[in-house]
LOSE-559773 format. One record per residue: x, y, z of N, C-alpha, C in turn; chain; residue in one letter. Coordinates in Angstrom, 1 decimal. Each point is the difference from the previous one (the first is absolute). Layout:
BEGIN
((X Y Z) (X Y Z) (X Y Z) A a)
...
//
This chain:
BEGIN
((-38.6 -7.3 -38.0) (-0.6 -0.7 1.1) (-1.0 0.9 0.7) A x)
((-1.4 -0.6 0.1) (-1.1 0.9 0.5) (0.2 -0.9 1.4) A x)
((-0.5 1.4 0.7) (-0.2 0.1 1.5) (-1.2 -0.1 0.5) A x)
((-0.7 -1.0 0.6) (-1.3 0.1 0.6) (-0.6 0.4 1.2) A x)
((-1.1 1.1 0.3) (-0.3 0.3 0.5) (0.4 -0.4 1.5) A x)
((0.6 -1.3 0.5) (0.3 -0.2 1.1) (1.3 -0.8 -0.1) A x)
((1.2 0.7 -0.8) (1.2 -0.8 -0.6) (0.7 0.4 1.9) A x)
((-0.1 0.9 0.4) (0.8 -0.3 1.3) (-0.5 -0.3 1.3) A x)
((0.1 -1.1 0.0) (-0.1 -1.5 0.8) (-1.5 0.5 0.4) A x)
((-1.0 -0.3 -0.5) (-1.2 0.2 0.4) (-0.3 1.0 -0.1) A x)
((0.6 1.6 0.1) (-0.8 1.5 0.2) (-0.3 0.4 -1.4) A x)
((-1.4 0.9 0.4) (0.2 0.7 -1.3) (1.4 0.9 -0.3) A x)
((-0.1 0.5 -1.4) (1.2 0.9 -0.4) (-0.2 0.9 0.8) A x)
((1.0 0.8 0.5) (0.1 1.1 0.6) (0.6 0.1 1.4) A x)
((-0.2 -1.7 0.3) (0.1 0.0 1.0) (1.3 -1.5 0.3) A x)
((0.8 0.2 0.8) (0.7 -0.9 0.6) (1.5 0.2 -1.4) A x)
((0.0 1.3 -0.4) (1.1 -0.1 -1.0) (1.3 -0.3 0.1) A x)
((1.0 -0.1 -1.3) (1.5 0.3 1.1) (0.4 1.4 -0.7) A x)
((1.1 0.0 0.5) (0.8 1.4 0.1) (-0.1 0.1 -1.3) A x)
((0.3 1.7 -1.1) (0.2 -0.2 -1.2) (-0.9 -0.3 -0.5) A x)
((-1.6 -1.0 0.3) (-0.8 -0.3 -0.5) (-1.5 0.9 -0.1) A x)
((-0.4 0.6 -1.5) (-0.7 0.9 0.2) (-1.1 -0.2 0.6) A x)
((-0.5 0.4 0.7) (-1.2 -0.2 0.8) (-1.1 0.1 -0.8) A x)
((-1.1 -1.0 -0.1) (-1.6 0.0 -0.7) (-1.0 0.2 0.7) A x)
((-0.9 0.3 -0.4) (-1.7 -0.5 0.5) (-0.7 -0.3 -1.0) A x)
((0.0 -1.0 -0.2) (-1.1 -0.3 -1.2) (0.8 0.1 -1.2) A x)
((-0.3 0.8 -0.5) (0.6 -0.4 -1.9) (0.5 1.1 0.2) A x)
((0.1 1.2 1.2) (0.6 1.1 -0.3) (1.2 0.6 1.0) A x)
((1.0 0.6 -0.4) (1.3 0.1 0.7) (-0.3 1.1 0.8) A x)
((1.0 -0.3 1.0) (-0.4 1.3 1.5) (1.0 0.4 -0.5) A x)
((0.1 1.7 0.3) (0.9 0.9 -0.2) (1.0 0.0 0.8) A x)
((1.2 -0.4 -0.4) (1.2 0.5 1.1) (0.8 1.2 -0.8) A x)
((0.5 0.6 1.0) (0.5 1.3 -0.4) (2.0 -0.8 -0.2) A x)
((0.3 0.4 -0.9) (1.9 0.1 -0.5) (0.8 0.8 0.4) A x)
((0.5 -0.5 1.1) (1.2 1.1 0.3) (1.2 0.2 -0.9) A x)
((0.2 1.0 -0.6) (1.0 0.4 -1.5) (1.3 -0.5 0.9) A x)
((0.6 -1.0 -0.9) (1.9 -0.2 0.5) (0.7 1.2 -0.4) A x)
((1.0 0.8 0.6) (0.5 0.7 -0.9) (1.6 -0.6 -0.1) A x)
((0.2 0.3 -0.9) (1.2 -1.0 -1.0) (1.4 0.8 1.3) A x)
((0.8 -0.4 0.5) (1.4 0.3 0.5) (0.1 0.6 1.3) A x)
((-1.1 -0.2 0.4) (-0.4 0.6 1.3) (-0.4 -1.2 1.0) A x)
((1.1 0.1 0.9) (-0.4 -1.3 1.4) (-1.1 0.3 0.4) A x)
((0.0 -1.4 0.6) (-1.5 0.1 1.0) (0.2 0.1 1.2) A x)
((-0.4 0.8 1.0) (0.8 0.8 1.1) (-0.3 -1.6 0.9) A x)
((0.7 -0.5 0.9) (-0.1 -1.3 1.0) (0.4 0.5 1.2) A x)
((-0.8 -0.2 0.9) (0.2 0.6 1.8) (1.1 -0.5 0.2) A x)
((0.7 0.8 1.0) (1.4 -0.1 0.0) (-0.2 -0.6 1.8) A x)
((0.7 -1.1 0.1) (-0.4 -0.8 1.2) (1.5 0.6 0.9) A x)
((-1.0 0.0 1.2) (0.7 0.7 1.3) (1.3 -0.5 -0.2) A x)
((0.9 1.1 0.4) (1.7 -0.3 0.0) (0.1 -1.2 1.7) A x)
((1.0 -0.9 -0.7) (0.5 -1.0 1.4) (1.3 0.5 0.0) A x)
((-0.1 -0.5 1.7) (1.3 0.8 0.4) (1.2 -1.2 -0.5) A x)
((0.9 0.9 0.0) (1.4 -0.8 -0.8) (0.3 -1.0 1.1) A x)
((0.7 -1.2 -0.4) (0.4 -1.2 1.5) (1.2 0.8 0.3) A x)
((-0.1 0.3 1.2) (1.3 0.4 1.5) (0.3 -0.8 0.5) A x)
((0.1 -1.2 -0.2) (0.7 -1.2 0.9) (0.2 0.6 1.6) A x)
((-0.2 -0.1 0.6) (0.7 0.3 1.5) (0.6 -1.1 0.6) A x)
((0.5 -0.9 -0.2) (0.6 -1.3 0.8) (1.3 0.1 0.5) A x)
((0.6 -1.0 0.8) (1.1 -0.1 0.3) (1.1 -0.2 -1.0) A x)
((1.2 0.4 -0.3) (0.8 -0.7 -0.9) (0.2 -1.6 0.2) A x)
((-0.5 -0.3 -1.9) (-0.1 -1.8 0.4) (-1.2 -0.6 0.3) A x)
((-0.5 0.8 0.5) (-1.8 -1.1 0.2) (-1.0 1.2 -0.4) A x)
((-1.0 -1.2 0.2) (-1.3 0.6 -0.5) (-1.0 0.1 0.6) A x)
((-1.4 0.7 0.3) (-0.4 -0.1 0.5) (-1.1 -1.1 1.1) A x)
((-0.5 0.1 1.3) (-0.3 -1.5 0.9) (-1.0 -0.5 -1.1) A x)
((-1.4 0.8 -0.6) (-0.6 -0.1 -0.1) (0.3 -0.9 -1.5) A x)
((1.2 -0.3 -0.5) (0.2 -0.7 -1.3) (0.6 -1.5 0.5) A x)
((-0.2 -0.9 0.5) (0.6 -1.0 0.9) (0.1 -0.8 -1.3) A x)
((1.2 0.1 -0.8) (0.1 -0.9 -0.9) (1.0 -0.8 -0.1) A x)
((0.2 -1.0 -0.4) (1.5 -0.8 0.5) (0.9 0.8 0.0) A x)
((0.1 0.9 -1.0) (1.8 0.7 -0.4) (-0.2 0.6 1.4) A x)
((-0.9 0.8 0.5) (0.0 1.0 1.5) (0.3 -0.7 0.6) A x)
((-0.7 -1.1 0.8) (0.8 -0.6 1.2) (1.4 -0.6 -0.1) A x)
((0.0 -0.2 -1.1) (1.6 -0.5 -0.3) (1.0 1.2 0.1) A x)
((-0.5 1.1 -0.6) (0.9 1.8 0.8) (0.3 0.2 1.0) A x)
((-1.7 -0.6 1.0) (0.4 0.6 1.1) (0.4 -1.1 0.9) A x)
((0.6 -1.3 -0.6) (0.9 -0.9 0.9) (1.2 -0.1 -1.0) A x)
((0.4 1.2 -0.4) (1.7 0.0 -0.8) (0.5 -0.1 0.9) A x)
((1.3 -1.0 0.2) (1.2 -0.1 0.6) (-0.2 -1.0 0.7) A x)
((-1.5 -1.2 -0.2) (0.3 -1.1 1.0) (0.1 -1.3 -0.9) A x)
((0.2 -0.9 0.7) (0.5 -1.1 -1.0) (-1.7 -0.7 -0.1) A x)
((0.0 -0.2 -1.7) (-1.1 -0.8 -0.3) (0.5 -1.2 -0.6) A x)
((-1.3 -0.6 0.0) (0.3 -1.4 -1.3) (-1.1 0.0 -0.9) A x)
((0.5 -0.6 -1.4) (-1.1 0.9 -1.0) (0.1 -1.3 -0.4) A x)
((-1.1 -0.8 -0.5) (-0.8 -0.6 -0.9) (-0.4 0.3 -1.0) A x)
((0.6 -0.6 -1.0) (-0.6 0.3 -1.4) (0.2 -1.2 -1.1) A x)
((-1.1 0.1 -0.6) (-0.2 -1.0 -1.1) (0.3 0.4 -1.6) A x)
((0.6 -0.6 -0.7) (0.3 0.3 -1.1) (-0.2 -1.5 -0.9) A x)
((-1.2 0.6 -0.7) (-0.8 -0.7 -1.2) (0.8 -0.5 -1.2) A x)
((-0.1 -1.1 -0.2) (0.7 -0.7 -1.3) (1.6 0.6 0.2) A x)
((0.3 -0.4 1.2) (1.5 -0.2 -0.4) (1.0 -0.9 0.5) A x)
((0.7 -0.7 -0.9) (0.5 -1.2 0.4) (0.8 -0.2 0.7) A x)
((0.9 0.9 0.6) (1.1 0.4 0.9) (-0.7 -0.6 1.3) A x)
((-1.1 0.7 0.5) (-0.9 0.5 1.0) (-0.9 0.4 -0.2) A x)
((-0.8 -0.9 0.7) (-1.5 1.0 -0.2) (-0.7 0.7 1.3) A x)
((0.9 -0.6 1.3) (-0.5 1.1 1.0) (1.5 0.4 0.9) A x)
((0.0 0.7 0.0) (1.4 0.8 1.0) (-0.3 0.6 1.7) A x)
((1.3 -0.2 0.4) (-0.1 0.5 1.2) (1.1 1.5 0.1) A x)
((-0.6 0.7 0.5) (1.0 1.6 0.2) (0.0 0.2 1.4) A x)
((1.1 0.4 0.7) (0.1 0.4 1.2) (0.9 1.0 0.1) A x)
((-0.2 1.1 0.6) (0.2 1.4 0.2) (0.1 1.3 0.5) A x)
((0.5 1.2 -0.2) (-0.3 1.2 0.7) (-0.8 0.6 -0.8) A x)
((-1.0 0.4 0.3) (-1.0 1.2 -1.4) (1.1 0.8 0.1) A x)
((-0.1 0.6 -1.1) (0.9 1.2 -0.6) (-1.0 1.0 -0.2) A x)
((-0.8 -0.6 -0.9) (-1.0 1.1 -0.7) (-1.2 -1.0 -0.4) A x)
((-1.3 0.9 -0.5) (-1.2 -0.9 -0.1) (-0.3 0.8 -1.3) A x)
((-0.7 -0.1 -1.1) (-0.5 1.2 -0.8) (-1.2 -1.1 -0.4) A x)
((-0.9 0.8 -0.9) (-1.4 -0.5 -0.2) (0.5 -1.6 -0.7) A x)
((0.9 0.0 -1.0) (0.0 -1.0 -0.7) (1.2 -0.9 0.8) A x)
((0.4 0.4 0.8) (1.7 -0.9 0.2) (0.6 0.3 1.7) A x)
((0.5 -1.1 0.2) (0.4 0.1 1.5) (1.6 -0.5 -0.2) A x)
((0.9 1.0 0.6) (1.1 -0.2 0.6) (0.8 -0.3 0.6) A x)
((0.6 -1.6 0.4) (0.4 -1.1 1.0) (1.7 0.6 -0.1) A x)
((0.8 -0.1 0.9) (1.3 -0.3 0.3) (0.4 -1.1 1.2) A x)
((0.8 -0.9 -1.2) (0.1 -0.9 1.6) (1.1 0.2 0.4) A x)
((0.2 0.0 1.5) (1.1 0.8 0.6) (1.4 -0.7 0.1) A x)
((-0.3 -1.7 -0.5) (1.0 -0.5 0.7) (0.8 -0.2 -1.4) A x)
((-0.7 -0.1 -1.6) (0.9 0.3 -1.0) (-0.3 1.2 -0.7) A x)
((-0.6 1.2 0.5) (0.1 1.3 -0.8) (-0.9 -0.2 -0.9) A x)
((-0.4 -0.8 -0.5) (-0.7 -0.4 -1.5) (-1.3 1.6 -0.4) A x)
((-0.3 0.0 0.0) (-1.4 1.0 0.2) (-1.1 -0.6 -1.2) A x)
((-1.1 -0.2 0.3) (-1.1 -0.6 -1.1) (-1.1 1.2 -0.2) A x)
((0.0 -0.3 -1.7) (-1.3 1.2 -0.3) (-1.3 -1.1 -0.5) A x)
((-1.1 0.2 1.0) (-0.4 -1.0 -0.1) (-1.9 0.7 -0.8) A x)
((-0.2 -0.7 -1.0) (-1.7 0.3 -0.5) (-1.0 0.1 0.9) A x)
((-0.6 0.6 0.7) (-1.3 -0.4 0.8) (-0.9 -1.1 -0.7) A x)
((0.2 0.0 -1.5) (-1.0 -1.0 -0.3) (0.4 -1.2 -0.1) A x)
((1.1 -0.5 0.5) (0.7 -1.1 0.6) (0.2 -0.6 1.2) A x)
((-0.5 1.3 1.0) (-0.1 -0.4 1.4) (-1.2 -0.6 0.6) A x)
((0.3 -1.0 0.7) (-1.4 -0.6 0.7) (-0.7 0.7 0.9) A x)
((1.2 -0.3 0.9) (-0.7 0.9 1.2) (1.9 0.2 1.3) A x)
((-0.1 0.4 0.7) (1.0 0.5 0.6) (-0.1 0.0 1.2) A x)
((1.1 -0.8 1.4) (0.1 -0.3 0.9) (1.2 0.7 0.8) A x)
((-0.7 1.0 1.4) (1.2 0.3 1.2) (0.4 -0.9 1.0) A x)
((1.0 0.5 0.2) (0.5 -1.2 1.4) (-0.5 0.9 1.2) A x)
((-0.3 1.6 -0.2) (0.0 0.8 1.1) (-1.8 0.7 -0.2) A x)
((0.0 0.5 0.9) (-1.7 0.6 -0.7) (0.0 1.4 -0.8) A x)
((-0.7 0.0 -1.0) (0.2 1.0 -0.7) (-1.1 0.9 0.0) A x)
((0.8 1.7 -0.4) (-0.4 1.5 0.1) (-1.7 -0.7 -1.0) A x)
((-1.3 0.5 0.6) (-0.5 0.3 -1.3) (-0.9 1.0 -0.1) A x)
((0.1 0.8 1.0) (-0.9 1.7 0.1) (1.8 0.8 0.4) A x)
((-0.7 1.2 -0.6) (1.0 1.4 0.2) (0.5 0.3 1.4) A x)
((1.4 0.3 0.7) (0.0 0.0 1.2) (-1.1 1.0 0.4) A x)
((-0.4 0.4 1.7) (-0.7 0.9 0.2) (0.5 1.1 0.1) A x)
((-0.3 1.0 -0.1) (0.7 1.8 0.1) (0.0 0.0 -1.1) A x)
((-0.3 -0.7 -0.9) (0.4 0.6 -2.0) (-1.2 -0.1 -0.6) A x)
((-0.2 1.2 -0.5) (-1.5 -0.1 -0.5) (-0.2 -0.7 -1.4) A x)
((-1.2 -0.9 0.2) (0.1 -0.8 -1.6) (-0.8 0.9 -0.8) A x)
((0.9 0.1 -1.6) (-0.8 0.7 -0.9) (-1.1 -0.3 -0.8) A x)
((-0.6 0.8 -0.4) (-1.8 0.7 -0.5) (0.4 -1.3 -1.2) A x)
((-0.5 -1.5 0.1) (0.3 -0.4 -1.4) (-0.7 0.4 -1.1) A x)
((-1.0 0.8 -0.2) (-0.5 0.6 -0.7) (0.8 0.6 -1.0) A x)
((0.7 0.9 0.8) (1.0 0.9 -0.9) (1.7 -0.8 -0.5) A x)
((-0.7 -0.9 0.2) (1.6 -1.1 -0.4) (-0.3 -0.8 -2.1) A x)
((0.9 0.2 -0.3) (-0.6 -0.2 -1.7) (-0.6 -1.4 -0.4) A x)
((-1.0 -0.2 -0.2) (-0.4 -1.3 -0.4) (0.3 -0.8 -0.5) A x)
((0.0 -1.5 0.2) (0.8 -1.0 -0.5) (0.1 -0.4 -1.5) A x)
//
């Protein structure tokens, strides 16, 4: 396959090349110099600035203000009674439920109901829950006098 004087998109040779591709002027090749591979020997790669390790600094149980994500406000209103909403797809039992409860615990994927009046306790999917209702008003910043931590230095999601 011959190449014509203006095979890349309009320019003469020499010009507008790609990578890899020898460079021309006219009918004759421009000199590039070869850098020799040497066989078993790495190729040195800049070594990117050290990050500092994650220190968590939080309270036991929660997480930082600056992460306001359902599981957090649900931590920091453990021990009040909620009612959880949640829907559950293609099932014939039920397809939407009602839960009423004490938070126990909240974790990224799952929230922890006990209802007080049969012991029962529910481990429940976050990706089942709709959305969630107090009877009382609920925590949703850090109390004051506690310093919220650097979310920076908190390990990424």
């Amino acid at each position: 396959m011959s190449q014509s004087n203006y095979g890349n998109y309009g320019y003469p040779q020499g010009y507008g090349t790609y990578p890899g591709q020898i460079p021309t002027y006219g009918n004759q090749q421009v000199y590039q110099p070869q850098t020799p591979i040497q066989q078993g020997v790495p190729t040195p790669t800049p070594t990117p600035a050290p990050t500092p390790s994650p220190t968590p600094t939080t309270l036991p149980g929660q997480l930082p203000l600056e992460a306001s994500y359902i599981e957090n406000i649900l931590r920091l209103n453990k021990g009040k009674i909620a009612t959880v909403y949640a829907t559950f797809e293609n099932n014939r039992e039920w397809n939407a439920k009602i839960f009423k409860g004490i938070v126990e615990a909240a974790g990224r994927d799952h929230l922890i109901l006990s209802d007080p009046q049969t012991g029962i306790r529910y481990l429940l999917p976050m990706l089942y829950i709709d959305y969630v209702t107090f009877d009382e008003e609920i925590e949703y910043e850090y109390p004051y006098g506690v310093a919220a931590p650097n979310l920076t230095t908190y390990p990424p999601r």
